[in-house]
C-alpha positions as CSV (number, residue, x, y, z in Angstrom):
1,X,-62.1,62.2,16.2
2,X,-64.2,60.6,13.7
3,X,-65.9,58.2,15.8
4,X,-67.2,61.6,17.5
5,X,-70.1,62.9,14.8
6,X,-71.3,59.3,14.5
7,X,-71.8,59.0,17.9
8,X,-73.6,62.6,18.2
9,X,-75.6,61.0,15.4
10,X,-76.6,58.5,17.4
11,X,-77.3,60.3,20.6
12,X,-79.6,62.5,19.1
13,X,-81.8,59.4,17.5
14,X,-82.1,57.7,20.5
15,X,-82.4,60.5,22.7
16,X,-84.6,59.2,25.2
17,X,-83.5,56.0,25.5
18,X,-79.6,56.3,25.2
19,X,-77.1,57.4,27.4
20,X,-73.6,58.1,26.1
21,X,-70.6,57.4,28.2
22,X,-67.0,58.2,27.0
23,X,-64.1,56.0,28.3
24,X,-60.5,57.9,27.5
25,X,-57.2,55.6,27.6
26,X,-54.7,57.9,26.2
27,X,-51.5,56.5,24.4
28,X,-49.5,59.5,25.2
29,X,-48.8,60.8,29.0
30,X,-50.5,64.4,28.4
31,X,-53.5,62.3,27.3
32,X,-53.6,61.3,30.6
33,X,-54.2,64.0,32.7
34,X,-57.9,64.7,33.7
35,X,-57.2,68.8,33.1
36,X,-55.8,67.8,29.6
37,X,-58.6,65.7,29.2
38,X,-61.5,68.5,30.5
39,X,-59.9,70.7,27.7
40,X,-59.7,68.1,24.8
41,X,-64.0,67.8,25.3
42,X,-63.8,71.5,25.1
43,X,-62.1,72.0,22.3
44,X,-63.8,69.2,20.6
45,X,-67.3,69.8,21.7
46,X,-67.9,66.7,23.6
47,X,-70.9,67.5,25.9
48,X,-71.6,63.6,27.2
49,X,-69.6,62.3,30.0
50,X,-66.1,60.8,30.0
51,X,-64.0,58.8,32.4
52,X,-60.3,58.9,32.4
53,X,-59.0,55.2,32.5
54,X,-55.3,56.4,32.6
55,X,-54.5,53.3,33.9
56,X,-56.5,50.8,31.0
57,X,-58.8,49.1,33.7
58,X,-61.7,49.6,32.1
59,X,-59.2,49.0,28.8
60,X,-58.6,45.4,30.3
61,X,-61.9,44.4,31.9
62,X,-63.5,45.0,28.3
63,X,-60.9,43.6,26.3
64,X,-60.4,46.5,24.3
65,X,-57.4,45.7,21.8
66,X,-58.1,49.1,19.4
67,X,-58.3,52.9,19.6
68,X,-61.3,53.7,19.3
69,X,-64.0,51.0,20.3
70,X,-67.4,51.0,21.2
71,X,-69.4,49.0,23.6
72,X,-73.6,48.8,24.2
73,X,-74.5,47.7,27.4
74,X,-78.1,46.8,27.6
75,X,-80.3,47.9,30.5
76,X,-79.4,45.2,32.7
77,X,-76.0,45.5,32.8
78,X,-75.3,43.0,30.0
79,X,-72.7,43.8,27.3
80,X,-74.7,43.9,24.1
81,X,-71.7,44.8,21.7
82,X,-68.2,45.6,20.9
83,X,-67.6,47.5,18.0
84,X,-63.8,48.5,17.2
85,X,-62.3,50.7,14.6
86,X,-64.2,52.8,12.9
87,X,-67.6,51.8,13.1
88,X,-70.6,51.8,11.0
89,X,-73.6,53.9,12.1
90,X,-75.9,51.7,10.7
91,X,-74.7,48.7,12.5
92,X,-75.2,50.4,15.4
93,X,-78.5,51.6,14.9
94,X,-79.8,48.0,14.4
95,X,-77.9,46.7,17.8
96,X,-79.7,49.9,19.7
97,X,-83.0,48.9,18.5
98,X,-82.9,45.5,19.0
99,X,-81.6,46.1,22.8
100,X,-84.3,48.8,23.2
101,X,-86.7,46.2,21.9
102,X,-86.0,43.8,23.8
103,X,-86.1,45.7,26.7
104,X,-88.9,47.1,27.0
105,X,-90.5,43.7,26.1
106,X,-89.1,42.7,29.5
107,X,-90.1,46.3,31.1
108,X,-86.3,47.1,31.9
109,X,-85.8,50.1,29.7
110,X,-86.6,53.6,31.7
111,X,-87.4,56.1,28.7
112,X,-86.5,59.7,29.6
113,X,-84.1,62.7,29.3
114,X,-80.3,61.8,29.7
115,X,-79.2,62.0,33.1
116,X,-75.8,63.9,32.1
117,X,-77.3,66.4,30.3
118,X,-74.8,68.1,27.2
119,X,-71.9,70.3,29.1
120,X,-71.5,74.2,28.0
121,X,-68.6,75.2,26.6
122,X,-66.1,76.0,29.4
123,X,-63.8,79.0,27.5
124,X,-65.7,81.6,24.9
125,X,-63.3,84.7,24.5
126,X,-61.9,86.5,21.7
127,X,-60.0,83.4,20.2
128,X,-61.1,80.1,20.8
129,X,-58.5,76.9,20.4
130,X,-57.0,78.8,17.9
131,X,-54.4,76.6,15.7
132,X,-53.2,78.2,12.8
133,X,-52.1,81.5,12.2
134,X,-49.9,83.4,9.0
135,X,-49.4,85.9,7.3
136,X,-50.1,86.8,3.7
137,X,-51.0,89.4,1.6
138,X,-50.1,92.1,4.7
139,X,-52.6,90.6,6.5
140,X,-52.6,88.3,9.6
141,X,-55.2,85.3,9.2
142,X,-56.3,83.0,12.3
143,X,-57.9,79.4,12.2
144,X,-60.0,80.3,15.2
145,X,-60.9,76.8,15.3
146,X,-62.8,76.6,18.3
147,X,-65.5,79.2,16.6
148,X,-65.2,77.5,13.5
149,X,-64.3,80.7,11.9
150,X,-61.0,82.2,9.9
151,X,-60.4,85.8,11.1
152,X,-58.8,88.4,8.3
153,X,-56.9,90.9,10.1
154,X,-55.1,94.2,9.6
155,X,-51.9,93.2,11.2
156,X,-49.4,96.1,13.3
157,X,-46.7,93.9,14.0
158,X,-44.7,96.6,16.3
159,X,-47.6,97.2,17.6
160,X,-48.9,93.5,18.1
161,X,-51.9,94.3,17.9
162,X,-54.7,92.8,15.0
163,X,-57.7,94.1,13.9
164,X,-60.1,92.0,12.4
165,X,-61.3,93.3,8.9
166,X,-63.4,90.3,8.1
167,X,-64.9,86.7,9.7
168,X,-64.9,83.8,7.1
169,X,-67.1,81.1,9.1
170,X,-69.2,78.1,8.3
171,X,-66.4,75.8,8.8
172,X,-66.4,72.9,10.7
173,X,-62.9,72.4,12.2
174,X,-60.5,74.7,10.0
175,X,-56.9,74.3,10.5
176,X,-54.0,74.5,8.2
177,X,-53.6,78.1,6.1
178,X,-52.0,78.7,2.7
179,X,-51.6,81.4,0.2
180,X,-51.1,80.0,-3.0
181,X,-51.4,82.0,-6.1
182,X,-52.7,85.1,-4.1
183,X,-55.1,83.0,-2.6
184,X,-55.7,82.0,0.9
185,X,-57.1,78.1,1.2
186,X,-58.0,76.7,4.2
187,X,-57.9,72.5,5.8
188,X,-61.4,72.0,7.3
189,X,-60.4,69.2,8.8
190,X,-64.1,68.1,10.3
191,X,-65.9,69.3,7.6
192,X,-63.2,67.3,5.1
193,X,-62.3,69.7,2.8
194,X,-60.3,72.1,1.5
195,X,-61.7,75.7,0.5
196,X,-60.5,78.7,-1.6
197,X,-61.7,82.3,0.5
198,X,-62.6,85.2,-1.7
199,X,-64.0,88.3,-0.8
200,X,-67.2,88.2,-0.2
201,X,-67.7,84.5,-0.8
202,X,-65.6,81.0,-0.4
203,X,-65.1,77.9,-2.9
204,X,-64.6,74.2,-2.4
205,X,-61.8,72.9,-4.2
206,X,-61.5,69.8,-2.9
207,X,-63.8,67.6,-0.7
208,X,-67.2,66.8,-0.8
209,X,-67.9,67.4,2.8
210,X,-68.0,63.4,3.5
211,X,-65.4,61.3,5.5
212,X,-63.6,59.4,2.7
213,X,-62.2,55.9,3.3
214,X,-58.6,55.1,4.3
215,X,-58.3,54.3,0.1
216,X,-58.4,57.6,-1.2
217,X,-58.7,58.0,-5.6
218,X,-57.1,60.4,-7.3
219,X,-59.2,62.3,-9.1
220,X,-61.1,65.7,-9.7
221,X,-60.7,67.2,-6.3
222,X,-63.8,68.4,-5.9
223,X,-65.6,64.5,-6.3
224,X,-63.0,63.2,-3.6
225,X,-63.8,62.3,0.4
226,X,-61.3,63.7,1.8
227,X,-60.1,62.4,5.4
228,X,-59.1,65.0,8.0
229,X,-57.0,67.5,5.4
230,X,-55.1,69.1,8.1
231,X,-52.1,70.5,6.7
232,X,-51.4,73.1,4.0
233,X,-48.4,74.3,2.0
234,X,-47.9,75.8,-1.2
235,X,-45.1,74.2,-3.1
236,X,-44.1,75.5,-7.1
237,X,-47.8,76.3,-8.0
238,X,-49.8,73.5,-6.4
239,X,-51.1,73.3,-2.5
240,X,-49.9,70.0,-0.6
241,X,-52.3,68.5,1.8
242,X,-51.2,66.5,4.9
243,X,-54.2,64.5,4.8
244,X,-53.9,63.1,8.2
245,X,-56.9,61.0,8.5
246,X,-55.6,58.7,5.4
247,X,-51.6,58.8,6.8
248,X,-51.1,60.3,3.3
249,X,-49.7,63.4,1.8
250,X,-51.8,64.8,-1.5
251,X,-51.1,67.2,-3.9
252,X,-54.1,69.7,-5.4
253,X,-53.2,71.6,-8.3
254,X,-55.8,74.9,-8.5
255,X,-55.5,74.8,-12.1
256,X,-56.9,71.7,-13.1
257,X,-58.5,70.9,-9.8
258,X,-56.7,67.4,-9.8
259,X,-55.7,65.7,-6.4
260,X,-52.8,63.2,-6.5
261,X,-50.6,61.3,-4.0
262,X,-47.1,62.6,-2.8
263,X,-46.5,60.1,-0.2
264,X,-48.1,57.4,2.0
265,X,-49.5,53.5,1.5
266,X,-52.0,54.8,4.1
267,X,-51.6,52.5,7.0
268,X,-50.6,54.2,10.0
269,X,-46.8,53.6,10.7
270,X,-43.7,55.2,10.4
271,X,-40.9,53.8,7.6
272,X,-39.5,55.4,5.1
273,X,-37.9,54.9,1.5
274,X,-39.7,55.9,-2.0
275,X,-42.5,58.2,-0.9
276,X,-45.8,56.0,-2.5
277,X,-44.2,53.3,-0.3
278,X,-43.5,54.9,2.6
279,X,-45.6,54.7,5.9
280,X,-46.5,57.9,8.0
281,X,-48.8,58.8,11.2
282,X,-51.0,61.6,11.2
283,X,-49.0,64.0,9.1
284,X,-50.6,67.5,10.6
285,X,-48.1,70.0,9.8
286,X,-46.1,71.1,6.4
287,X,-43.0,73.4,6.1
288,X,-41.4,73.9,2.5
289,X,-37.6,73.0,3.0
290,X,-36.7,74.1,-0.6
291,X,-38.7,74.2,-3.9
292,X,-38.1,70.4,-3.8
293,X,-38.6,69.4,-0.4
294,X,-40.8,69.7,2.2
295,X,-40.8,69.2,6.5
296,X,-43.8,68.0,8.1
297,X,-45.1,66.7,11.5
298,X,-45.9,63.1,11.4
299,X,-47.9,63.3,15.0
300,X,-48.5,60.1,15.6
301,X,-45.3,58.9,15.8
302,X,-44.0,61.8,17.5
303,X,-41.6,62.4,14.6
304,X,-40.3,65.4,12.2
305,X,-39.8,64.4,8.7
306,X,-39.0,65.1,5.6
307,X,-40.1,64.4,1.7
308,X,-37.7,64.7,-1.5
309,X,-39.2,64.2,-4.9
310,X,-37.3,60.7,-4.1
311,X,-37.7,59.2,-0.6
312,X,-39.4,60.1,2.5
313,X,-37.0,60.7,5.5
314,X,-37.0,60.4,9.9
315,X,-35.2,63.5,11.0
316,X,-36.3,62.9,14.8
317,X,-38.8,59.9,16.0
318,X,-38.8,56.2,15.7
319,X,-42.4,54.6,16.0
320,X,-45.8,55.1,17.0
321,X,-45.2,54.3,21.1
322,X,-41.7,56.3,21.6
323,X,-42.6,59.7,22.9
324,X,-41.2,61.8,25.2
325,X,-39.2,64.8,26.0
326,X,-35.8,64.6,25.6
327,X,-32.8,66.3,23.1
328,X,-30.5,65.0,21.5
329,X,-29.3,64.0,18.1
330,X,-31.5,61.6,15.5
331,X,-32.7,58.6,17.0
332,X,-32.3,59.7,20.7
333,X,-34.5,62.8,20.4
334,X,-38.1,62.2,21.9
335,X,-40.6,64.8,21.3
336,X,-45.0,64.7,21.9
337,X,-47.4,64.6,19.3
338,X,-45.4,67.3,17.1
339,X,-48.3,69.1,15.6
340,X,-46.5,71.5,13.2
341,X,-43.4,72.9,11.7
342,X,-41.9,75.8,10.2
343,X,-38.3,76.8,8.5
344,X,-36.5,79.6,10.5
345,X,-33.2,80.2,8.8
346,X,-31.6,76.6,8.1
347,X,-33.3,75.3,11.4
348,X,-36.9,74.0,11.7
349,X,-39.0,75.2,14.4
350,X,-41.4,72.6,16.0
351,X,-44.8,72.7,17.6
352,X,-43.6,69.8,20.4
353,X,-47.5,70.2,21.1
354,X,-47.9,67.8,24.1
355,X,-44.9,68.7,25.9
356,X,-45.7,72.7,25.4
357,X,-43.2,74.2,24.1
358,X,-40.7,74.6,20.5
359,X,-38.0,72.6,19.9
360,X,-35.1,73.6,17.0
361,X,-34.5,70.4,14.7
362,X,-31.7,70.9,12.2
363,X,-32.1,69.6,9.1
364,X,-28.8,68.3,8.5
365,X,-27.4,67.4,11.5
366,X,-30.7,66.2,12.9
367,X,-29.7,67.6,16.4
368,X,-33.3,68.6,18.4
369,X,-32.9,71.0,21.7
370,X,-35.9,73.2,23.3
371,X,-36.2,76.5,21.7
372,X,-34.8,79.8,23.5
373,X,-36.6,81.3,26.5
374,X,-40.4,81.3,27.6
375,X,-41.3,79.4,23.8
376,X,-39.1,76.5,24.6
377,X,-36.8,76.1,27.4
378,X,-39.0,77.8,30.0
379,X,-42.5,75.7,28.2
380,X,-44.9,78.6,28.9
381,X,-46.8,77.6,25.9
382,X,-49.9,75.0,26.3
383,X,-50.4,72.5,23.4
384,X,-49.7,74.9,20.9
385,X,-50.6,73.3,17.7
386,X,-49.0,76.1,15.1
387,X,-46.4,77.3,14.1
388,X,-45.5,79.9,11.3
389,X,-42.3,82.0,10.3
390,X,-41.1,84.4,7.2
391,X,-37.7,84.5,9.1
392,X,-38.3,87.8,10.3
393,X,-41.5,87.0,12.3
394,X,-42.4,83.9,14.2
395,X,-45.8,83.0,15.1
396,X,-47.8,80.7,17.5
397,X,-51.0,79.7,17.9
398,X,-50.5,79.0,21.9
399,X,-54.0,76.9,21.9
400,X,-54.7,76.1,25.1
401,X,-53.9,79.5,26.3
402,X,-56.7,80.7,23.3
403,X,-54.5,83.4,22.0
404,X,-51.7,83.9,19.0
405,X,-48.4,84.8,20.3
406,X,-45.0,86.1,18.5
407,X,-41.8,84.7,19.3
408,X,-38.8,86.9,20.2
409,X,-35.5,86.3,18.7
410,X,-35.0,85.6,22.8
411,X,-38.0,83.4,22.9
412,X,-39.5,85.7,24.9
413,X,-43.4,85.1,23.7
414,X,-45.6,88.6,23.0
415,X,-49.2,88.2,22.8
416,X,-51.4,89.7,19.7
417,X,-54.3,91.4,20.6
418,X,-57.0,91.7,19.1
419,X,-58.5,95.1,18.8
């Protein structure tokens, strides 16, 4: 996902003389599927082409050995370059002109419109890839992410019906919600940053609106690069950030406006032990456990786990390439890119995104089994990627399906409309 801007960057310079290509070899098995695949480009705006090498060949005959890597190919069919990781604009601007010089030096370059020209977006209703919703204040708030908005509603929850009192937009990519202090905050993750809403008016408390490194400083928020804040949660008077672009969680206090690390060395793994020491994956979604202890979602490695003011914790999931769908207790519990979580009672609800549907995780016993009815054992859901709960009402952004749904105490699923 952050390879994508620089390579719309790029695009646009070199309109006339470029022609992008994507080449998708997905880790996990949802990933795989071409349908899965047409939605993903939706969702993330991708209008260029993109081939689904579910079975690596293109992978191999490149010699790819990273997620994500790029290749020019010159217009003679010659490879030009191979970039991998997370590459440098720049770079890639002097490779392009040096292939389009040369080129046209040898009358082999064709100048014109792209062939493929940019796709339209394939789903525009109400919601759009929605994947947050909560409530606070009496209201119901959306992340309608896929309009790059956060909708305010008036929320009649016999009723289940929302009406939208006001539209906070200008975001990139928000995701995560939080009230904290009578405040909602809001995770853009594209736009990396984290904003305060008001009433007529919103305020950056953290971010600069650049992608930071993988070597985050603590600091005042406000001067930080964030990378991919994707998470929120409010714990004692401070807002915790899953910032899952850095495999880090951060803590913001709105006071002082100072960001500091909870948990994470930032390289991309999953061990745990004292929480600056411990490795995570992608943390995307946060759950307060106890004023102590938080749950969160570490996608990457398919895992739920936990942080004490002492020591990170694996409730469910053992490493970044063990993934499936299967209960269980501890170490034999396989879930999918787990997006989020949420505490319902003494069990944690999770957002088992990839395999579309909620699994229960206990705490304690660490036993994982499909939630109830249509949210779980049934899996009517499609990649939902939130999930939110008071203990009264559960909530879930069913993304692919573009629409918030509550959960029955049956897991019967009841849509919100929008009115």
């Amino acid at each position: 996902m952050h390879v994508l801007p620089r390579v719309r960057e790029l695009h646009e310079r070199f309109s006339d003389v470029l022609t992008v290509v994507g080449v998708h070899a997905g880790k996990f098995t949802t990933e795989r599927r071409t349908d899965r695949i047409g939605e993903a480009c939706d969702r993330l705006r991708v209008g260029h082409p993109v081939v689904n090498d579910r079975q690596f060949r293109i992978w191999h005959d490149y010699a790819v050995r990273a997620w994500p890597t790029v290749a020019i190919i010159d217009p003679e069919g010659y490879l030009a370059l191979v970039a991998p990781g997370e590459f440098s604009p720049d770079v890639l601007v002097r490779e392009i002109e040096r292939v389009v010089e040369r080129a046209s030096d040898r009358g082999t370059l064709v100048p014109g419109p792209d062939p493929f020209p940019a796709q339209t977006p394939r789903h525009d209703g109400p919601l759009r890839f929605p994947t947050r919703a909560i409530m606070s204040g009496g209201r119901l708030w959306v992340a309608d992410t896929g309009h790059q908005r956060v909708l305010e509603c008036a929320f009649d929850v016999d009723a289940g019906t929302a009406t939208v009192l006001k539209e906070h937009g200008g975001f990139e990519e928000p995701r995560g919600l939080a009230d904290v202090r009578g405040d909602m905050h809001v995770a853009d993750r594209g736009g990396h940053a984290v904003w305060r809403l008001a009433r007529d008016y919103r305020v950056r408390v953290a971010g600069t609106g650049y992608m930071g490194t993988t070597a985050l400083t603590p600091g005042s928020a406000e001067r930080v690069d964030l990378r991919s804040p994707w998470g929120l949660a409010p714990q004692h008077d401070s807002l915790v950030i899953a910032m899952a672009g850095a495999h880090q969680l951060w803590s913001l206090d709105p006071g002082s406006g100072a960001l500091s690390l909870l948990a994470g060395v930032g390289g991309e793994a999953l061990a745990d032990g004292e929480p600056v020491r411990a490795a995570l994956a992608q943390p995307t979604g946060l759950a307060r456990l106890s004023s102590d202890a938080l749950a969160f979602a570490d996608c990457e490695s398919s895992a739920v786990r936990t942080l004490a003011p002492r020591s990170i914790s694996t409730l469910v999931g053992t490493d970044l390439f063990q993934f499936g769908d299967r209960s269980g207790t501890g170490d034999e519990v396989l879930l999918q890119h787990c997006e989020d979580v949420a505490l319902v009672g003494d069990v944690l609800v999770v957002a088992d995104t990839y395999n579309d549907r909620l699994k229960s995780v206990h705490p304690l016993t660490r036993e994982c089994a499909p939630w109830p009815g249509e949210a779980g054992e049934s899996g009517l859901l499609r990649e939902p990627a939130g999930v939110w709960s008071d203990g009264v009402v559960t909530l879930v952004c069913d993304t692919g399906h573009h629409r918030v749904v509550r959960v029955q105490a049956d897991g019967r699923l009841a849509e919100i409309r929008l009115v």
